[in-house]
C-alpha positions in Angstrom: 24.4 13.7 152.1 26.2 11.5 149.7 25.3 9.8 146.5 26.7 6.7 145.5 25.7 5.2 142.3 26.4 1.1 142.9 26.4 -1.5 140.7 26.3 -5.1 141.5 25.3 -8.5 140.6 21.5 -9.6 141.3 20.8 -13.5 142.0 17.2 -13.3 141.4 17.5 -11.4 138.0 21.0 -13.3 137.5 22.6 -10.0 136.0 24.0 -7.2 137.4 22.3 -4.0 138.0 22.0 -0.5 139.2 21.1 1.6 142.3 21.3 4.9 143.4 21.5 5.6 147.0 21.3 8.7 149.1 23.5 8.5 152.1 23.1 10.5 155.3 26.6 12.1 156.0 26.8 13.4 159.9 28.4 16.6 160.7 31.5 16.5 163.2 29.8 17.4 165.7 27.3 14.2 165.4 29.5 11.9 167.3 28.3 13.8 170.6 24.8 13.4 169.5 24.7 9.8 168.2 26.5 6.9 168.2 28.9 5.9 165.1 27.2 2.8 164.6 23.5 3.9 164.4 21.5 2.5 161.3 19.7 5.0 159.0 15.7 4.8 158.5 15.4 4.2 154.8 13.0 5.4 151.6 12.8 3.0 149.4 11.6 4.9 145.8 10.5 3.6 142.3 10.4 5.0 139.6 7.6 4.5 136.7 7.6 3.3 133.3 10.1 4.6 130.6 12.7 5.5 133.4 15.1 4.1 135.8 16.6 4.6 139.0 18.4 8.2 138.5 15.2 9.9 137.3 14.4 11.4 141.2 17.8 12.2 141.5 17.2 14.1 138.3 13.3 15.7 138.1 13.2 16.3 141.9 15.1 18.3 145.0 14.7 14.6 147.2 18.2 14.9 148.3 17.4 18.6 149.3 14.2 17.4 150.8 16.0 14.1 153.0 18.8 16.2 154.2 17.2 17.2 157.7 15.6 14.0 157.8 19.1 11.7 158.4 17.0 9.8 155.5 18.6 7.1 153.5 16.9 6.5 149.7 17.8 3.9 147.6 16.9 4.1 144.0 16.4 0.9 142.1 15.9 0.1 138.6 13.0 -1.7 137.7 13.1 -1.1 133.8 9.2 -1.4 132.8 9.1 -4.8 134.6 5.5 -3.4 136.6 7.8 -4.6 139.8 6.3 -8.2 138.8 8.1 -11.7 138.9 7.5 -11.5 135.1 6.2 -14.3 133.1 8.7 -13.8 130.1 11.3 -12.0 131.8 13.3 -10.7 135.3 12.1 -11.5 139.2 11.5 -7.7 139.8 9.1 -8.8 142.4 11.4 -11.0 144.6 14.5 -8.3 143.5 13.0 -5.5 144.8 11.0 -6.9 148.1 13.4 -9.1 149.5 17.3 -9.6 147.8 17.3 -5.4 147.2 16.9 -4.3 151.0 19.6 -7.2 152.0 22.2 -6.1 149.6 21.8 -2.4 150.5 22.2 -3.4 154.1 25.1 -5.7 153.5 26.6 -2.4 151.6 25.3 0.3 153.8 24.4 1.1 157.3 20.7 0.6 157.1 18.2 -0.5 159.6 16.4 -3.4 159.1 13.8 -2.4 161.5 10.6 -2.5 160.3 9.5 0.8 161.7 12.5 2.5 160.1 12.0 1.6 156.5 9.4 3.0 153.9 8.1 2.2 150.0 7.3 4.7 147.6 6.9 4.9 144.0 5.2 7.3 141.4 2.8 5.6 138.5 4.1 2.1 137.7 6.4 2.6 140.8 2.9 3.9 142.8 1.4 0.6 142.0 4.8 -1.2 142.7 5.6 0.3 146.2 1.8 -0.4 146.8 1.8 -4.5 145.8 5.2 -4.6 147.4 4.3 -2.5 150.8 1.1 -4.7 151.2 2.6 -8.5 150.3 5.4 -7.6 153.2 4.1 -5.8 156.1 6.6 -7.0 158.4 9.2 -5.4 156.0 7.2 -1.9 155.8 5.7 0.4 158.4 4.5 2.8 155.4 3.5 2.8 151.9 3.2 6.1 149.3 1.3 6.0 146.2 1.5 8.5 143.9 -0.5 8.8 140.3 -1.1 5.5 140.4 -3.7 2.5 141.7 -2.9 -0.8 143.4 -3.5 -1.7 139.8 -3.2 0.8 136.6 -5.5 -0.9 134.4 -8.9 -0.6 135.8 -10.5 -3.0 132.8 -8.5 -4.9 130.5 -11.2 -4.0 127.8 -9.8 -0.9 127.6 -5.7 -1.9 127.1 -4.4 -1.1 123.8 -2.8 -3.7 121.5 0.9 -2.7 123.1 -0.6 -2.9 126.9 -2.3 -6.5 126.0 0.9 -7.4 124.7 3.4 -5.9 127.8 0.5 -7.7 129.9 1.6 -11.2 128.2 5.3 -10.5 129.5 4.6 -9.7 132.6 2.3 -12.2 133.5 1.4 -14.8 130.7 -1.6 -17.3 131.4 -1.3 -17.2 135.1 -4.1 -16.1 137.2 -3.0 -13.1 139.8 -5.9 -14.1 142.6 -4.1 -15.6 145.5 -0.9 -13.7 144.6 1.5 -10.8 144.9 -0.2 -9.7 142.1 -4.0 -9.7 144.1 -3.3 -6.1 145.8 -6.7 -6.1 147.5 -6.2 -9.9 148.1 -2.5 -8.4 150.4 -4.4 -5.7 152.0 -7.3 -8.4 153.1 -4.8 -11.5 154.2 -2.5 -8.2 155.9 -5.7 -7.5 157.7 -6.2 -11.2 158.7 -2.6 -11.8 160.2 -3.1 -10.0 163.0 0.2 -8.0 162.9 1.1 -4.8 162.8 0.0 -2.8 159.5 1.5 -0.4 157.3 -0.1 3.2 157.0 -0.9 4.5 153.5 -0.6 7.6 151.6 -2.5 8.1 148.5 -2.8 10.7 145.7 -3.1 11.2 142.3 -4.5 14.4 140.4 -7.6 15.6 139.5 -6.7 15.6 135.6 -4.4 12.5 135.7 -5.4 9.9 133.0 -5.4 7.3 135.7 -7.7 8.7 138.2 -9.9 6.0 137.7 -7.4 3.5 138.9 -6.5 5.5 141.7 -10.5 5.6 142.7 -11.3 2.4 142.7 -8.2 1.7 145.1 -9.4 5.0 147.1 -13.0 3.2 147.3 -11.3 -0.3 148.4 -9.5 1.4 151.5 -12.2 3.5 152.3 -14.9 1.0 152.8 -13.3 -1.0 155.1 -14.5 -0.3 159.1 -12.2 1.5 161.5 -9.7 2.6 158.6 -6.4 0.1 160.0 -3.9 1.3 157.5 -4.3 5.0 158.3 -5.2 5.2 154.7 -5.2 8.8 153.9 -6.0 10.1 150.0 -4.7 13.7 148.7 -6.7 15.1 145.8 -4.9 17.8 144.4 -5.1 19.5 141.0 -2.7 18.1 138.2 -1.5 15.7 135.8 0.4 12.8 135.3 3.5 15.2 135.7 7.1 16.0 137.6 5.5 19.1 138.7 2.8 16.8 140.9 5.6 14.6 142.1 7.9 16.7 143.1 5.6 18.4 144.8 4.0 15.4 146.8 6.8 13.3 147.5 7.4 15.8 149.9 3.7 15.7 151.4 4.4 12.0 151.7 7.8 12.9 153.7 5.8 14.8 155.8 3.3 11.8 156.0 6.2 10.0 157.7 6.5 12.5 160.5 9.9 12.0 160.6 11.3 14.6 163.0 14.1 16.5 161.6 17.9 15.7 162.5 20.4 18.8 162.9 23.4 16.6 162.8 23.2 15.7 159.2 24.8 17.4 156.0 
């Protein structure tokens, strides 16, 4: 595998950014198995708030765990933007969802088939790969959510005076029903469109401070007939720690079903 750290400019956030990527690399003996031009299925992963885009690189083994996969990652940085199109502040929203996966591709040989590309994301990045999965379902055939609820703050009673404040940069006066913002709002219009949905993988531990955000998203999925998004919830001992994500991004890998590709390094 290979890992290229790109920089480059960004339209919707008019300034230029970072991204790491994790590159399949074939073996010689891959030309005989697959042609030169085929287009890699591809992880999108977020990070959460305080880090950027080389903290998997650096707290887990994904590279290790991608390798047998032939799976590409690309790591953006979403700075503590909540993946929003932020009231007083950067289009992480429209960055992320739509200009992101077009630049990779331009740069890289991804596929843009729907059924080959994937979001996931760890606390803030949980929550992000969860509003961004939901609001483009013909973008993502699967969604991972990890320590984290469609949205972290189950009651806005109980922010702090820095969290009311963060809340006011992201997203000011406006109202988030009807929006990207309105998770449960996606999931219900997803399930009106008729089209194809994304399945869903969901944990968070049993002594994680935000438990009650990831319940209240468990109960949304749950109660609704016939279970569409193939929503599945891991509880699991642990805290709002690396050891838990290191450990279940790789239960979400597995989630995938991806079957494993000898001709990769």
């Amino acid at each position: 595998m290979a890992l290229i750290h790109s920089n480059f400019f960004s339209e919707e956030l008019q300034m230029c950014v970072s991204c790491e990527v994790i590159l399949p690399q074939r073996s010689e003996a891959s030309d005989a198995i697959a042609p030169a031009d085929e287009k890699y299925k591809t992880l999108y992963l977020l990070h959460g708030f305080s880090d950027d885009e080389t903290i998997w690189q650096r707290r887990t083994s994904i590279e290790r765990y991608v390798t047998p996969l032939g799976l590409a990652v690309v790591m953006p940085c979403g700075h503590v933007s909540a993946y929003a199109d932020m009231a007083h502040g950067g289009r992480y929203y429209s960055y992320i969802s739509k200009e992101l996966p077009a630049i990779m591709r331009s740069f890289f040989p991804l596929s843009d088939r729907r059924e080959d590309n994937y979001i996931c994301g760890l606390s803030m990045g949980g929550a992000g790969a969860m509003k961004i999965g939901l609001n483009n379902i013909e973008a993502f055939s699967a969604i991972g959510c990890l320590s984290a609820g469609a949205r972290n703050n189950v009651s806005d009673a109980a922010l702090t005076p820095k969290q009311k404040q963060r809340n006011e940069m992201l997203y000011g006066e406006r109202g988030i029903a009807g929006t990207e913002e309105d998770v449960f709002g996606a999931a219900q219009r997803a399930l009106e469109s008729g089209k194809p949905l994304p399945r869903i993988y969901h944990t968070c531990g049993t002594e994680d401070f935000i438990l009650p955000a990831a319940l209240k998203t468990k109960e949304f999925f749950e109660a609704i007939q016939g279970n569409p998004f193939g929503y599945e919830y891991e509880a699991d001992k642990g805290v709002h720690s690396w050891e838990y994500w290191d450990e279940h991004i790789q239960h979400f890998l597995s989630f995938l079903q991806l079957k494993p590709q000898q001709r990769f390094l």
